[in-house]
C-alpha positions as CSV (number, residue, x, y, z in Angstrom):
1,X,118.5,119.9,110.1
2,X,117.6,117.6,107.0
3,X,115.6,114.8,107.5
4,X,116.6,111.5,105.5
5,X,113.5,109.5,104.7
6,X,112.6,106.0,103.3
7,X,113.6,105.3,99.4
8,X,113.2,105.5,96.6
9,X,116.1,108.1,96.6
10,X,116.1,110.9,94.2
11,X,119.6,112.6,93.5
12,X,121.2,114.5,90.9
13,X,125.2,113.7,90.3
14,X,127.4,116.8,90.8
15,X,130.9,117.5,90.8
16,X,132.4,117.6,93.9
17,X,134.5,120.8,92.7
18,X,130.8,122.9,93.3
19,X,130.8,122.1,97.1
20,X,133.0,124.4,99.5
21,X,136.0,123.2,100.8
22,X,134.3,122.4,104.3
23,X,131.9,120.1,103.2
24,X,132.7,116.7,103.1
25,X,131.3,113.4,101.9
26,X,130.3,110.2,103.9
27,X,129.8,106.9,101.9
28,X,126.9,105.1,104.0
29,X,126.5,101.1,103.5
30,X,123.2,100.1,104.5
31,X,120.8,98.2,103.0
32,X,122.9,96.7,100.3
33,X,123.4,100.6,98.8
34,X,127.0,100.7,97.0
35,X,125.8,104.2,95.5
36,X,124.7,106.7,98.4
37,X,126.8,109.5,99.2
38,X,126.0,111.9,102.0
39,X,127.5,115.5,101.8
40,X,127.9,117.1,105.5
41,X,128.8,120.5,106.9
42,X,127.0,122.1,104.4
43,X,125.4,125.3,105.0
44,X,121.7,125.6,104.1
45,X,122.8,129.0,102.4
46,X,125.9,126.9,100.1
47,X,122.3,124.1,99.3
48,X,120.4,126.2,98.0
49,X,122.8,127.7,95.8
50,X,123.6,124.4,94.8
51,X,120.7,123.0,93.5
52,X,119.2,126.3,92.4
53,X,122.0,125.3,89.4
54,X,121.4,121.9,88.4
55,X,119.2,121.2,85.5
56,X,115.9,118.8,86.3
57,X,116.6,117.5,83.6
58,X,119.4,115.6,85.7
59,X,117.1,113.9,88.6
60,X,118.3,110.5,89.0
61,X,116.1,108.1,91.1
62,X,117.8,104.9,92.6
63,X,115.5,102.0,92.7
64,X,116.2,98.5,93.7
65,X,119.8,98.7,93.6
66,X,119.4,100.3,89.5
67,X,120.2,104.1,88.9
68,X,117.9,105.1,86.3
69,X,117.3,109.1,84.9
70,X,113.7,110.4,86.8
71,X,110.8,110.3,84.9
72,X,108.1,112.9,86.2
73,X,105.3,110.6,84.2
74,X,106.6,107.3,86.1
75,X,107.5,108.4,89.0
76,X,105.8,111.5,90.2
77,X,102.9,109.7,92.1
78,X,104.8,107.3,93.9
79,X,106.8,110.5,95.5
80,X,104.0,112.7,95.7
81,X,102.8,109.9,98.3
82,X,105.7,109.4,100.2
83,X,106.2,113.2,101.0
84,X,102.6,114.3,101.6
């Protein structure tokens, strides 16, 4: 089962036409975030398949209530930390 963790949160927008019809999305309001969507009953299997098409390119990190495109250079360390 996935795991959410402490922020900064790193996303990538997708249309919801790429998730199955099963899986739904649960708009979470805590800590002041207006922004944070969480898909559920999705199948590891229909995840992978998922990301495995978007771009990095696309990595969005949200960061003290501003959504701002992820910059490997800026940002790498601080996440590199927080995982490890």
């Amino acid at each position: 089962m996935p795991v959410v963790v402490g922020g900064p949160i790193i996303f990538w927008p997708f249309s919801m036409d790429a998730l199955p019809e099963e899986a739904l999305f649960n708009q979470e309001k805590s800590n002041d975030d207006e922004c944070h969507v969480n898909v559920k009953d999705l199948s590891n299997d229909d995840a992978e398949i998922i990301i495995k098409k978007l771009p990095l390119n696309k990595l969005m990190v949200c960061m003290n209530s501003s959504i701002l495109p992820f910059d490997f250079d800026e940002h790498y360390l601080k996440f590199r930390d927080i995982v490890n």
